[in-house]
Structures are given as structure tokens and as C-alpha cells.
C-alpha positions in Angstrom: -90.1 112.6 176.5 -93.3 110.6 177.1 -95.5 109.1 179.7 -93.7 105.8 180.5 -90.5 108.2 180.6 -92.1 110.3 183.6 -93.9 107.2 185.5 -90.8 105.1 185.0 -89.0 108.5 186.6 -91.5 109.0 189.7 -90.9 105.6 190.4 -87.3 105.7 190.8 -87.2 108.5 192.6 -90.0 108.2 195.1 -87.4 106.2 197.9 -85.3 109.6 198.2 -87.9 112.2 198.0 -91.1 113.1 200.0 -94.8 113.2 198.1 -95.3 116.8 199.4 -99.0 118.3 200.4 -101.1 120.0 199.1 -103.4 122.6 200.7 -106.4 125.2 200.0 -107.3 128.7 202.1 -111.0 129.4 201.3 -110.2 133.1 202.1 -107.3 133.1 199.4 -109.9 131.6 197.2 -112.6 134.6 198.2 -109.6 137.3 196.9 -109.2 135.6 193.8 -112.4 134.3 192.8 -110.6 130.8 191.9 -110.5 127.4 193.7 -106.7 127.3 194.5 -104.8 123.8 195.4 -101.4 124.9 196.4 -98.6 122.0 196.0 -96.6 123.0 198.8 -92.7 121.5 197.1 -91.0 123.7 200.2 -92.0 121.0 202.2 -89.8 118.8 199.9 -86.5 117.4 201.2 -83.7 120.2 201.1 -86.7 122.8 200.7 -87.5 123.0 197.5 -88.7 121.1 194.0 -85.1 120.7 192.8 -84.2 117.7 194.7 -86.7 115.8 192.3 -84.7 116.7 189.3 -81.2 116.1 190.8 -82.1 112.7 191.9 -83.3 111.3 189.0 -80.2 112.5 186.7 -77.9 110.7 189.2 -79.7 107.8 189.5 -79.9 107.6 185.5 -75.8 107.3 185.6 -73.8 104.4 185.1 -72.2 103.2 187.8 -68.2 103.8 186.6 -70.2 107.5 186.5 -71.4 107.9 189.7 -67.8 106.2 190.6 -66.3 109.6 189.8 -68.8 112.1 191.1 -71.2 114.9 189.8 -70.8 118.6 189.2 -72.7 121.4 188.9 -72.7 125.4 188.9 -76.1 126.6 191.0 -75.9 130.0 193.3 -79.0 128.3 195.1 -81.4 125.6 195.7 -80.2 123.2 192.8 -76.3 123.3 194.6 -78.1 122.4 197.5 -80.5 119.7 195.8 -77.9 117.5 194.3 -75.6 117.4 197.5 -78.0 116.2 199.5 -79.3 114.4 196.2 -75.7 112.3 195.6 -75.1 112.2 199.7 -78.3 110.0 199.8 -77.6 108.1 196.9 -73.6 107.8 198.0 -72.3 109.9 195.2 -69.5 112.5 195.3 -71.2 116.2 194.1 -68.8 118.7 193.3 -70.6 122.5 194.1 -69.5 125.6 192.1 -70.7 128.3 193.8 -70.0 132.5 192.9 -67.8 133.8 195.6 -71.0 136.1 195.9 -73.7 133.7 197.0 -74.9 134.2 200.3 -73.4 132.3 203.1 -76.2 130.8 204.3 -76.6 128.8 201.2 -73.2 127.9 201.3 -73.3 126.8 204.7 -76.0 124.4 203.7 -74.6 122.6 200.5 -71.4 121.9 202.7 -73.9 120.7 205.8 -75.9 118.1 202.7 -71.9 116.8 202.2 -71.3 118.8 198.6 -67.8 119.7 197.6 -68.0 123.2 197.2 -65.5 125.2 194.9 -65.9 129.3 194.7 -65.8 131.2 191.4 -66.1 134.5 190.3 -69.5 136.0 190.1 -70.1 135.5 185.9 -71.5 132.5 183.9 -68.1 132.4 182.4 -66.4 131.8 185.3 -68.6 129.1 186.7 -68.8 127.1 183.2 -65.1 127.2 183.0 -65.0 126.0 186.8 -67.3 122.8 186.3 -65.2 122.1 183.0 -62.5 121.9 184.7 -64.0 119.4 187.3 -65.0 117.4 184.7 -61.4 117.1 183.1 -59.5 116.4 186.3 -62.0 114.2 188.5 -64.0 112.8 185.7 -67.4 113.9 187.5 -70.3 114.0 185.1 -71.6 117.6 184.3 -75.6 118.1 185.5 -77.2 120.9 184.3 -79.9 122.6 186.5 -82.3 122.8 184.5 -81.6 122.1 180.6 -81.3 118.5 180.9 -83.7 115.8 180.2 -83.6 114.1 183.3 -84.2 116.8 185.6 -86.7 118.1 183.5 -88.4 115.0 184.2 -88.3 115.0 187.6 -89.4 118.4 187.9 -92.3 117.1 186.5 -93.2 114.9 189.4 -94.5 117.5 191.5 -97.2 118.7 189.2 -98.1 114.5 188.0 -98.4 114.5 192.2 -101.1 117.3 192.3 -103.2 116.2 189.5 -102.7 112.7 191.1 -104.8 114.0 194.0 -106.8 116.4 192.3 -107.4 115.1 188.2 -109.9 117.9 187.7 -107.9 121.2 187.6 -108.1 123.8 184.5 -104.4 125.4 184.8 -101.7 124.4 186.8 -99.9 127.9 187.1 -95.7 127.5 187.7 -92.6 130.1 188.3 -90.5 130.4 185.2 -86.7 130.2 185.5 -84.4 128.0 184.2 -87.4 126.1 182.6 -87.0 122.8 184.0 -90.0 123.0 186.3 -92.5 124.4 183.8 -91.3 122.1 180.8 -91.8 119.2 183.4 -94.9 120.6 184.8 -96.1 121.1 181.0 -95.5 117.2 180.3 -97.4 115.9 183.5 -100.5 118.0 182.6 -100.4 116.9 179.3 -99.8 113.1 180.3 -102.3 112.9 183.3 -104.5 116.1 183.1 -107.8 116.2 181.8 -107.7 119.4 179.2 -105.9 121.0 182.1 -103.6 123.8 180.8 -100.0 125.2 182.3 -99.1 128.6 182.6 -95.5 130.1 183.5 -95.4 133.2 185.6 -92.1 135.4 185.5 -91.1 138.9 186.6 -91.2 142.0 184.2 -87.5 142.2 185.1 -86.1 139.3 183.7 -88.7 138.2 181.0 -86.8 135.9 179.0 -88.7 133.5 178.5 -92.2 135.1 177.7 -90.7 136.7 174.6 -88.9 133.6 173.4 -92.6 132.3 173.3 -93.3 135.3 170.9 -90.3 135.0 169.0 -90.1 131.8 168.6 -86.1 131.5 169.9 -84.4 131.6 173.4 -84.1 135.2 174.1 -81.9 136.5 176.8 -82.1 138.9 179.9 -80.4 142.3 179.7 -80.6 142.9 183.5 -81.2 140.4 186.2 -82.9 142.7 188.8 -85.7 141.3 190.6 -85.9 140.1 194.1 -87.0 136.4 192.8 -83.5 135.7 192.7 -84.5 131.7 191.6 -85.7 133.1 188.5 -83.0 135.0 186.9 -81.3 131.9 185.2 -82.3 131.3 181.2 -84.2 128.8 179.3 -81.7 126.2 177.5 -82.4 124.2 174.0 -83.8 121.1 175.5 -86.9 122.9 178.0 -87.7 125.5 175.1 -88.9 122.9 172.7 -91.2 121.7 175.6 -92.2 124.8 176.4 -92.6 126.4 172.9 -95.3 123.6 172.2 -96.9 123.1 175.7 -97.4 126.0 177.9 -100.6 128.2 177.4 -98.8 131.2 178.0 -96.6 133.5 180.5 -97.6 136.0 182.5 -95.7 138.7 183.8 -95.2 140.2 187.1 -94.2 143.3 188.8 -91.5 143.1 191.8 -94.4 145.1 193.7 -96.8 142.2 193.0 -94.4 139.4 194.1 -93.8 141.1 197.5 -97.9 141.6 197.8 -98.2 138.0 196.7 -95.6 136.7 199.2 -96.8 138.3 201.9 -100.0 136.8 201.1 -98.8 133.1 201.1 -97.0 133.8 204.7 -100.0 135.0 206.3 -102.6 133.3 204.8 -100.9 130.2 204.3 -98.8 130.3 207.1 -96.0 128.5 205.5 -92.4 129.9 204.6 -91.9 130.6 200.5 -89.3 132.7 198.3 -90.1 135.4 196.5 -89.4 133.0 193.2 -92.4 131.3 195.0 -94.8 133.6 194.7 -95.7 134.8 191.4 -97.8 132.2 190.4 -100.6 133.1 192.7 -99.4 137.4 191.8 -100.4 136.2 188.0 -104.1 134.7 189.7 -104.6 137.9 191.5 -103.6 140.2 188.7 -106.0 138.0 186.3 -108.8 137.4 188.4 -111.8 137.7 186.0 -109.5 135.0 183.8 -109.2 132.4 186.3 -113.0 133.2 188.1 -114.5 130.0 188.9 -111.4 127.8 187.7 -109.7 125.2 189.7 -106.2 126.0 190.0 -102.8 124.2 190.7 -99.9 126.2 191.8 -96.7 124.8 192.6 -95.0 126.2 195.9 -91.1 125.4 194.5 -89.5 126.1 197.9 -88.8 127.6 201.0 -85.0 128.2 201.3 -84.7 132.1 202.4 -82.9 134.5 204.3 -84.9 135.8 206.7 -82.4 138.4 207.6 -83.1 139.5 203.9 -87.0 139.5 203.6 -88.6 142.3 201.7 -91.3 143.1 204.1 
């Protein structure tokens, strides 16, 4: 993917999303010793960065494509990105959702017009579900975050920040799926000046920091950690990207993302997810490191339960 790819993708996408802001807290900056420029994407339509990404993969469709519908399995914000995503663009989006995700989210991909189907609680399940959309209604399959196009998308968010600020060192990201770091990694590289992206990601679920050292997609034995946008893996199409392009991961503690969020809702006074907050955890916890550097960081949303925070 190159440069015309992601200015030819920002362009297209620009009608059906909002350029989100971006905002500073001197007295976050005095705990951390950095000069922090927080891109705050839970201001983006549908509350997080994912509505980037599902918007440009349907517009890249045919139209005997988008005649027939999307489909995709999320538990969370992507379900809710490309309903809303295929609703604005006129599109049928067919939602398959584990019988386990919470209703709230449910609620809201049904309110943003999605079709939403119920699995079982198990990748299997939920592959098998899709496929079976695909066979019968002919929808085209859209992958959260291994596909080319959303990766691309993603990547508007961070070409956005360095838009407004071209001077920044790192741009620091939350790793799940991958689509947002590999995007974020291409947009630094594109329209950054030497400025360097680094993926943040729990202890518990670590995938993707030791498929940098191995060299191949490693996989997650457990899954718990209360950034519950984070527990998806890496796929053949961002690991390339990300092999070659991110600095490096840090890891974080489920005690440092609570201290982290915590931080952001008080000091920032806006709403984030736990999946939110690592990147300024992985600041914090590296402090001499990023001493004096001007730092991105990528808010990625704001959908929570807030009869479910963890403070």
C-alpha cells in the first residue's frame, strides 16, 4: 500500500466521517515528562476509529456488491462501525454477533440499521455464521481488521494528527486486531518527519509483541484483560506491515490500564475504553524514554458500559 493509496482513501471517505480533534493537558504532560497531542477518534462518528476502516472497504465495492450487502463477525465497535458505515452509504450490513456480547452493543448495531444474527461465543461459530451469509445472500465478507482497505482507513486518523502537528517523534497506538497500528505505521511513514510508531498491548494477551520477535503471527492462550477491544489477533495482511514498520510494542499490566484510564477521564475529561488507554500506560511506564518527545496518541474510542467500569 502506498501514499497515493492512503490520500486517494481519506479523500473518499472524508463525506461520511468527522476529522476528529485533537487535544493536549499540560498537567498530563508534567507526569510524563512528554509533550502529549491526544487524537481524540471517540469523538468519531459511532464512537470510535473503526468507522474509518468500514467505510472505505464498502465504498471500494462494486456496485452489483454493495447490491447484495456486507457481512461481518465483530463482538464490538467494528459491528457497530460498518452498520452505521453501509446505513450511510445505503448498503445492507449483515452483523454476527456471540450470543454473549453485551446488550448494549447489540442494542446499538440494530439502532445504526445492521442486521444482526447471534452465534455461539467461539471464532468457529462466528466464521461459519458469516460464511453462510455469504452463500445465501451473496453479501461480501469484511474483515475487521485483516483487510487492506480498512487497514487504510485506519490509517486516516494518525495522517490527521500529523496533518496538524508534522513534528512529532512517536505516534504511540493500542494493538488489537492490527488494522489500526499497520495503518497508523503507513501514515507516519508517508507524512511523518522520522516520526516513529509504537503499539501498546496488555501482558495478557501479547500476541502481537512476540510475533515481532518471532518473526510469525503468534497466538493468545488466554484472552483476559479488561481491554476487551484488544483481544482479537493479527492476520497475514497487517503483520507484514507491522513486521517492517512499527518501532516496537510495549506491554502493559491490567493494573496500568485502569491507572491510565482513570487518568484520561479525569484529566482529560473525556469518555475512553480501557482498549483506549494503554498507549499513554506505555508513556507513563517509559517516562525517561519519551522525556522531552512530542508524542501522538490515538484515542480509538469511547463506546463503554458504564454500568461495567473498573473504577
Amino acid at each position: 500500500m502506498d501514499k497515493k493509496q492512503l490520500v486517494d482513501c481519506h479523500n473518499r471517505i472524508k463525506p461520511h466521517i468527522h476529522n476528529t480533534p485533537v487535544i493536549k493537558s499540560s498537567l498530563i504532560n508534567s507526569i510524563t515528562g512528554a509533550d502529549i497531542y491526544f487524537k481524540c477518534d471517540n469523538f468519531q462518528k459511532m464512537g470510535a476509529f473503526k468507522m474509518r476502516g468500514a467505510t472505505n472497504a464498502i465504498l471500494q465495492l462494486h456496485d452489483s456488491q454493495k447490491s447484495k450487502g456486507v457481512v461481518t463477525h465483530s463482538s464490538g465497535n467494528f459491528a457497530q462501525a460498518l452498520s452505521l458505515a453501509a446505513k450511510s452509504i445505503g448498503v445492507k450490513a449483515y452483523i454476527i454477533m456471540p450470543s454473549t456480547a453485551t446488550e448494549i452493543k447489540k442494542i446499538a448495531v440494530k439502532g445504526y440499521g445492521g442486521i444482526l444474527i447471534e452465534c455461539e461465543p467461539n471464532l468457529r461459530a462466528r466464521e461459519k455464521a458469516a460464511q453462510k451469509i455469504v452463500e445465501t445472500k451473496g453479501a461480501t465478507f469484511i474483515h475487521p481488521s485483516n483487510d487492506d482497505q480498512v487497514i487504510l482507513g485506519q490509517g486516516t486518523a494518525c495522517k490527521e494528527l500529523i496533518e496538524k502537528y508534522n513534528n512529532l517523534d512517536y505516534i504511540l497506538a493500542p494493538v488489537g486486531g492490527g488494522g489500526l497500528i499497520a495503518g497508523s505505521a503507513l501514515a507516519a511513514k508517508y507524512f511523518g518527519q522520522n516520526c516513529k510508531v509504537i503499539g501498546a498491548e496488555p501482558y495478557e494477551v501479547d500476541d502481537a509483541y512476540r510475533s515481532i520477535i518471532s518473526g510469525k503471527i503468534e497466538t493468545n492462550k488466554t484472552t483476559n484483560t479488561i481491554a476487551d477491544g484488544l483481544k482479537t489477533q493479527l492476520g497475514d495482511k497487517n503483520f507484514p506491515i507491522i513486521k517492517k514498520e512499527v518501532h516496537s510494542i510495549i506491554r502493559i499490566t491490567e493494573k496500568e490500564i485502569i491507572e491510565s484510564m482513570k487518568i484520561i477521564w479525569e484529566r482529560l475529561k473525556i469518555v475512553c475504553e480501557p482498549s483506549c488507554s494503554l498507549p499513554l500506560a506505555a508513556v507513563i511506564k517509559n517516562n525517561t524514554f519519551f522525556k522531552g518527545k512530542k508524542v501522538g496518541i490515538i484515542i480509538s474510542g469511547g463506546n463503554v458500559d458504564l454500568k461495567n467500569l473498573p473504577f
